[in-house]
C-alpha atoms as an extended CHARMM CRD file, in Angstrom:
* protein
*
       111  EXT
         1         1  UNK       CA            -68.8430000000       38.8540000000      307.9350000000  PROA      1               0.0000000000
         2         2  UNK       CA            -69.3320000000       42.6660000000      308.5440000000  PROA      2               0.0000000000
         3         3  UNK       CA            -71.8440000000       42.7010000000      306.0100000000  PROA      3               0.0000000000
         4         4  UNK       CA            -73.4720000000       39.0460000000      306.2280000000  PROA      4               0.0000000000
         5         5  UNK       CA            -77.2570000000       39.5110000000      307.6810000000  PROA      5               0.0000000000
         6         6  UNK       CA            -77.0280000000       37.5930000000      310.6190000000  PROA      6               0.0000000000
         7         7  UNK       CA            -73.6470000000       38.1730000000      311.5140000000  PROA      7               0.0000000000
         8         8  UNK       CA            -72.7400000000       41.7380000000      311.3840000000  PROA      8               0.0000000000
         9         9  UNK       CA            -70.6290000000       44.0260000000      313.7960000000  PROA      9               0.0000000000
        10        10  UNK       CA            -72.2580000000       42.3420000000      316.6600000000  PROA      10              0.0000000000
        11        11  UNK       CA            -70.3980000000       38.8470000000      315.4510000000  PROA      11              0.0000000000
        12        12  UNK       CA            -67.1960000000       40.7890000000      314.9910000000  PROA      12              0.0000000000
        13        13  UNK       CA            -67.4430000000       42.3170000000      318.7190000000  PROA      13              0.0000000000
        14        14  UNK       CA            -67.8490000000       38.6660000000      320.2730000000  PROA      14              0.0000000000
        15        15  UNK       CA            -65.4340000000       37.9090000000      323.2870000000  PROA      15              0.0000000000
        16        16  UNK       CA            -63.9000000000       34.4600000000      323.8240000000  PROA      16              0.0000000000
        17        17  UNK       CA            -62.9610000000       32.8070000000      326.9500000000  PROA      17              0.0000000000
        18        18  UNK       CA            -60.6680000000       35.0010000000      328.6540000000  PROA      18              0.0000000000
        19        19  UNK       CA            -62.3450000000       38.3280000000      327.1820000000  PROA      19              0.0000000000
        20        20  UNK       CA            -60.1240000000       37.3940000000      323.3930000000  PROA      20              0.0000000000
        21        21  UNK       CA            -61.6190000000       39.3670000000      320.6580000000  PROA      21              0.0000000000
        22        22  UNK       CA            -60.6700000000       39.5900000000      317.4000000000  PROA      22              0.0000000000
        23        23  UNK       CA            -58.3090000000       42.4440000000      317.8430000000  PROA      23              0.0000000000
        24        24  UNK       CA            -55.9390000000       40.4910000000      320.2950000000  PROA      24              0.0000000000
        25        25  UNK       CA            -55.6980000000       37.3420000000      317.8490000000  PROA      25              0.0000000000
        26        26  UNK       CA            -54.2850000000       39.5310000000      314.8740000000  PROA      26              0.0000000000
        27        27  UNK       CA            -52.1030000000       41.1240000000      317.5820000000  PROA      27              0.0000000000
        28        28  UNK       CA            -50.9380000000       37.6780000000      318.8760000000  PROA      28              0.0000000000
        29        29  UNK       CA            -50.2420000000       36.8550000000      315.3420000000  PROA      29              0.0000000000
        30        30  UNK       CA            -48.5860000000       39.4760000000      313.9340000000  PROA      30              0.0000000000
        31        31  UNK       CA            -51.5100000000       40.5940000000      311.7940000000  PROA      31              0.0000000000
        32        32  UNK       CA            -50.9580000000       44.1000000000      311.0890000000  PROA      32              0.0000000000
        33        33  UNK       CA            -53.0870000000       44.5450000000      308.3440000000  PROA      33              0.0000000000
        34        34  UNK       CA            -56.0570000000       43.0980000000      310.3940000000  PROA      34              0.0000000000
        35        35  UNK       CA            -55.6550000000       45.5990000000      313.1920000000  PROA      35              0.0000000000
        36        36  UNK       CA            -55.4580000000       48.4270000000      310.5170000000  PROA      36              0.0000000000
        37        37  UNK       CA            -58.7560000000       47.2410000000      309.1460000000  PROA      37              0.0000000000
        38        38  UNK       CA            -60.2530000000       46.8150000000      312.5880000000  PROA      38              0.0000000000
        39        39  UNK       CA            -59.1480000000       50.7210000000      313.7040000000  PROA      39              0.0000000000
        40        40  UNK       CA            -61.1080000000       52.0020000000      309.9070000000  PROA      40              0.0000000000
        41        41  UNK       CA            -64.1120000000       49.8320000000      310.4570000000  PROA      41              0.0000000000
        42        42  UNK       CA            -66.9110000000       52.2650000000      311.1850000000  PROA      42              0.0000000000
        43        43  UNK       CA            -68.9350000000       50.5850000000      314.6950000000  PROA      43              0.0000000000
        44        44  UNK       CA            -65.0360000000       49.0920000000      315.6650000000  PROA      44              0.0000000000
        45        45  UNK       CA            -62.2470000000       51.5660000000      315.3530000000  PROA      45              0.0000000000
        46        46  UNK       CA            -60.0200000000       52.8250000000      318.0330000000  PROA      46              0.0000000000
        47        47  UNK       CA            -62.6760000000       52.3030000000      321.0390000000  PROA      47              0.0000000000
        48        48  UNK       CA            -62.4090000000       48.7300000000      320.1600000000  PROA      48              0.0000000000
        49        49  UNK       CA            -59.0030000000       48.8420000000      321.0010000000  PROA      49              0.0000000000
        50        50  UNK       CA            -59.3590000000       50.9360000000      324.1880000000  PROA      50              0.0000000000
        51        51  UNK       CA            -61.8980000000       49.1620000000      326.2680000000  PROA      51              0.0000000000
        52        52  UNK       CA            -60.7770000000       45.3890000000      327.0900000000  PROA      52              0.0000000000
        53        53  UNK       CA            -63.6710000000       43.0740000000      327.6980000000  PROA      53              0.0000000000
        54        54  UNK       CA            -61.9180000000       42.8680000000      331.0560000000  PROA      54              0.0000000000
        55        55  UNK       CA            -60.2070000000       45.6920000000      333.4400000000  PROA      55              0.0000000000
        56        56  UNK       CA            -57.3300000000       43.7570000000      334.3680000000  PROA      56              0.0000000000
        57        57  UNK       CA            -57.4560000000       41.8310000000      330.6140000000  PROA      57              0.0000000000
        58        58  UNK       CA            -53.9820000000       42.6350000000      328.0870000000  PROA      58              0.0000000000
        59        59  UNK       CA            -53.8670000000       44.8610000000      325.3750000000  PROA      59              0.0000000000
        60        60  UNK       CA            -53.3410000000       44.1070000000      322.3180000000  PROA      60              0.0000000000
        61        61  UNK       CA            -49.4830000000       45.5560000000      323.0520000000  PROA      61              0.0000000000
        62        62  UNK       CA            -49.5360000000       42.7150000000      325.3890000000  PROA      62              0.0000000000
        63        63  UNK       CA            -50.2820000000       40.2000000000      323.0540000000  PROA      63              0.0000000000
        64        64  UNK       CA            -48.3840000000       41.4910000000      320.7260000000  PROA      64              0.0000000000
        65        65  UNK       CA            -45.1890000000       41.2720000000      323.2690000000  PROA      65              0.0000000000
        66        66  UNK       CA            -45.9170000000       38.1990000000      324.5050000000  PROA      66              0.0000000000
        67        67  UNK       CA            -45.9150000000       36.5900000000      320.9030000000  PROA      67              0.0000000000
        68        68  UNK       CA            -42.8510000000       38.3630000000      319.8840000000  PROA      68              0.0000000000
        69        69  UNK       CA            -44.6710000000       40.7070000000      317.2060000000  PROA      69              0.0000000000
        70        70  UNK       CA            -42.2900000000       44.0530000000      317.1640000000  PROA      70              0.0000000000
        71        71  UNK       CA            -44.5560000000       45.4230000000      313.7980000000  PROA      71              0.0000000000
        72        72  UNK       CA            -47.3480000000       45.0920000000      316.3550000000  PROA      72              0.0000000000
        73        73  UNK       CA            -45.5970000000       46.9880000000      318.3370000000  PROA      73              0.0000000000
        74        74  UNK       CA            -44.3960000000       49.5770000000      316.2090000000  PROA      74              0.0000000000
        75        75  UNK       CA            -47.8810000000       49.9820000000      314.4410000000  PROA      75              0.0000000000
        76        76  UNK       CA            -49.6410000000       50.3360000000      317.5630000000  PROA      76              0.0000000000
        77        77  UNK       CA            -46.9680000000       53.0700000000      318.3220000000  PROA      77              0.0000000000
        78        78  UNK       CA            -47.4460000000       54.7410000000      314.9260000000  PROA      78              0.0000000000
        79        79  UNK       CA            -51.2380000000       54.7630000000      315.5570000000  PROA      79              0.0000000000
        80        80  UNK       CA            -52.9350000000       58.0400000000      315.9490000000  PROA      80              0.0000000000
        81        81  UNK       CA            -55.1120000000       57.7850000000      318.6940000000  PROA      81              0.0000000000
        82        82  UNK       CA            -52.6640000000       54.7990000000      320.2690000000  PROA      82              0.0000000000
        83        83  UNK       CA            -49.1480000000       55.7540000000      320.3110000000  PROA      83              0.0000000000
        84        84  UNK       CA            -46.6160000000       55.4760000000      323.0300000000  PROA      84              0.0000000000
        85        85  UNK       CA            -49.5300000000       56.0000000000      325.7480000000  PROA      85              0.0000000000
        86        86  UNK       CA            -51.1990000000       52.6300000000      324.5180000000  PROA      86              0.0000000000
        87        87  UNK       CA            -47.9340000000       51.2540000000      324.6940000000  PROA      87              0.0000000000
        88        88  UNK       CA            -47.0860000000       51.9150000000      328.4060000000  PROA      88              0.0000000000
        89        89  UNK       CA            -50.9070000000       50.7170000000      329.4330000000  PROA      89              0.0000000000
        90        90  UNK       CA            -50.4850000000       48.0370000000      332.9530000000  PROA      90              0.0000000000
        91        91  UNK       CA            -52.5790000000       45.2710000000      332.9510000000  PROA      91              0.0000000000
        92        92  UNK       CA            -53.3580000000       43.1920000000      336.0780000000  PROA      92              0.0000000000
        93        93  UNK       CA            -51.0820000000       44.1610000000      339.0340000000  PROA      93              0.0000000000
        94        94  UNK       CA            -48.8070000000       47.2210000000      336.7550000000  PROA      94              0.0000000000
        95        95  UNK       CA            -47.8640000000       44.3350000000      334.0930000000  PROA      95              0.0000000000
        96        96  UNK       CA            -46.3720000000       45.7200000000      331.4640000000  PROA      96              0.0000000000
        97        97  UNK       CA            -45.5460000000       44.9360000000      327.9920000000  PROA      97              0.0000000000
        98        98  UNK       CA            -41.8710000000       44.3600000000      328.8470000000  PROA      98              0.0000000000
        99        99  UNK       CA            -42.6110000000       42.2490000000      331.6460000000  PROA      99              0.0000000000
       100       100  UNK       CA            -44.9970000000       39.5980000000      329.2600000000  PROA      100             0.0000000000
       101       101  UNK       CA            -41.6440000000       39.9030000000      326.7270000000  PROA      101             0.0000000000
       102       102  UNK       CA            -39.4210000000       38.4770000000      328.6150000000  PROA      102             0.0000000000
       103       103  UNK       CA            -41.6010000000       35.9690000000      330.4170000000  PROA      103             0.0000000000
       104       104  UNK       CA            -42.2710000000       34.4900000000      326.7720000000  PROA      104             0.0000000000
       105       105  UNK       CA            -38.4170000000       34.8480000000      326.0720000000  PROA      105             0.0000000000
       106       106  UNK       CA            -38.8650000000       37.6650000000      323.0770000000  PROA      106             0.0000000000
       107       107  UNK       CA            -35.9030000000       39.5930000000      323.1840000000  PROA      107             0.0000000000
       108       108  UNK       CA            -36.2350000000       41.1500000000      320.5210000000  PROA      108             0.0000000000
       109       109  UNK       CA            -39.3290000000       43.1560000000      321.6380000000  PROA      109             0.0000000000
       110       110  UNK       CA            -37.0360000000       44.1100000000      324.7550000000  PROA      110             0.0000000000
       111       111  UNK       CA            -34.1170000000       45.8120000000      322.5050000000  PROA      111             0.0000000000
């Protein structure tokens, strides 16, 4: 897709309802992998990450949370340029990553 005339970087940036973009699907989904490719892509990297579509719009931590996704988790804090910082990020009204845990029931992101 990166690559494909016509689709490009651009096509990778796009935002679905609700400010989505790729990066909080492979959070949501436990995509590890994907995330690590996102961060090395030159024109996504890190800033992709780092500026939501959306001020009060989840991380990817959130999404990760939410879903249940503790590699998320720990990936995002073995991150350079992430870390525990990322991690601790409020969304909308302080949320944090604890509080979409255990409103989805994931106790094992809360341990």
């Amino acid at each position: 897709i990166r690559d494909c005339d016509g689709l490009g970087l651009d096509f990778l940036k796009q935002v679905r309802n609700k400010g989505l973009t790729i990066a909080n699907d492979a959070a949501t989904r436990g995509k590890c992998n994907v995330l690590q490719w996102i961060r090395d892509c030159p024109g996504l990297g890190l800033s992709f990450f780092l500026k939501p579509a959306r001020n009060d719009a989840p991380t990817i931590a959130h999404y990760a949370a939410a879903a249940g996704n503790r590699d998320v988790l720990e990936w995002i804090h073995n991150c350079l340029g992430l870390g525990l910082g990322f991690l601790k990020l409020g969304r909308n009204r302080s949320r944090t990553i604890a509080h979409d845990a255990a409103t989805c029931g994931k106790c094992n992101v809360l341990e």
